[in-house]
N, C-alpha and C positions, 0 to 999 in steps of 0.2 A: 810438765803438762799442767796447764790452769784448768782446774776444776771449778772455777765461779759462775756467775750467771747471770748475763741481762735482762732485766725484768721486759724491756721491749721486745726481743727475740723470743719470748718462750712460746714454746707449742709445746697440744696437750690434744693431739689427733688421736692418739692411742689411749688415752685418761678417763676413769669414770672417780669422780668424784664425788663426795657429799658434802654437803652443809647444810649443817645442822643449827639452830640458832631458836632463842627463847622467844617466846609471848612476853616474857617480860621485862617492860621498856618498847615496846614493838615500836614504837616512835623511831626510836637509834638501831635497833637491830636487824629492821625490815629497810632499812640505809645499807646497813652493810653486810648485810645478802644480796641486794640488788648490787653494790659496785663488786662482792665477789662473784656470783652468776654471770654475770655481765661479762666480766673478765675473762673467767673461765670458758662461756662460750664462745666468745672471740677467738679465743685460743686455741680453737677446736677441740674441748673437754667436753666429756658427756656428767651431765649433771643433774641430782636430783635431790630437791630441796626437805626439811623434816623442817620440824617445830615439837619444843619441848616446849614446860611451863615457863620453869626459870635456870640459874645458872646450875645447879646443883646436880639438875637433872642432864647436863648435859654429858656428864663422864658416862652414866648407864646409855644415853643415847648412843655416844661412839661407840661404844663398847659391843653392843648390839647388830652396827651399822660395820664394824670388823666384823663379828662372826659370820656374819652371811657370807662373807667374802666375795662380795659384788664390784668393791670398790680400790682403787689405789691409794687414796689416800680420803682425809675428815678434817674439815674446817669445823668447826666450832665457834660460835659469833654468841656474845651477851654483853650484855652492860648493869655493872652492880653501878648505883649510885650512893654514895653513902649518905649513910642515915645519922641519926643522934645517937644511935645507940652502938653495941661491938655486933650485930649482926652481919653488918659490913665485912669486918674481917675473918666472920666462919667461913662467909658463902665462899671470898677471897682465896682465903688457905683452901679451902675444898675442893673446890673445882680446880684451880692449880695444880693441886698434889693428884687429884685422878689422871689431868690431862696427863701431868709430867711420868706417872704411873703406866699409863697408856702408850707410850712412846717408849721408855725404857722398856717393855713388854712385847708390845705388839707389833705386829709384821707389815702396818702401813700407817705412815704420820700422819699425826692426829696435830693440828696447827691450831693454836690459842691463839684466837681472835674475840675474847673476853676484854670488854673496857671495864678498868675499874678506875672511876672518876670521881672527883668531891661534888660537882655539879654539871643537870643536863647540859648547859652551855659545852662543857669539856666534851663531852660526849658528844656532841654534834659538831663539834671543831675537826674529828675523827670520825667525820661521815663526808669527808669533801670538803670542809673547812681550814682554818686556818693551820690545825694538824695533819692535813693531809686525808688517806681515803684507807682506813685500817681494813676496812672490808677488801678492799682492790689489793692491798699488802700481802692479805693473808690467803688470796688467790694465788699469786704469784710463788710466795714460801710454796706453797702446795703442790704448784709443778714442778719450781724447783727441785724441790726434795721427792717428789716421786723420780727426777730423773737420778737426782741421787743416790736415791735406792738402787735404780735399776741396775746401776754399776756392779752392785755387788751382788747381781742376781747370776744363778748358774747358766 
């Protein structure tokens, strides 16, 4: 039995999802909420959008957005740009290791949809660009793997 998944076929009639995504960079991040919403309600997903400051804040937001237990699954969307300095690489490791935390842990995936770019160019390559639509990618992981949960629901 093939358990893979065509990102064209998925439906999400049954799905409430979140995404969650920062204020900062809203330039790049409010790009890729719109192509994941977008996605998502095509899809036939019920979806309801937050806003945090920045990326750091986004592990506490999922984290919050599980306990309720309203939802199947938690996109997550930011864009670190780096800087001159190692700040770059806290926020990087941070929000990584919560998301990655969050998923080892918790009872519905949580999908990093964090750019971490050297410049906005890159980051907007990965809003519909010449990288593709990470927003729309990180809709699609999200059905997927909710359906893949489901499998191993009682």
């Amino acid at each position: 039995m093939n358990h893979g998944y065509n990102p064209s076929e998925l439906r999400a009639d049954d799905m409430a999802i979140a995404v969650v995504r920062t204020q900062w960079n809203e330039q790049v991040t409010s790009l890729l909420a719109k192509g994941a919403t977008e996605t998502l309600t095509q899809a036939g997903a019920d979806v309801e959008e937050f806003i945090v400051p920045g990326a750091i804040e986004l592990t506490y937001a999922a984290q919050r957005i599980i306990d309720s237990e309203r939802f199947d699954a938690v996109i997550v969307l930011g864009c670190v740009i780096k800087g001159d300095t190692p700040h770059f690489d806290y926020v990087c490791q941070s929000v990584t290791q919560g998301i990655t935390s969050l998923n080892a842990d918790g009872p519905v995936p949580v999908i990093f949809g964090v750019l971490t770019v050297l410049d906005l160019q890159q980051a907007l390559d990965r809003c519909g660009g010449s990288a593709g639509h990470k927003g729309i990618e990180a809709a699609q992981t999200a059905i997927a793997m909710v359906d893949f949960a489901r499998q191993f629901d009682d």
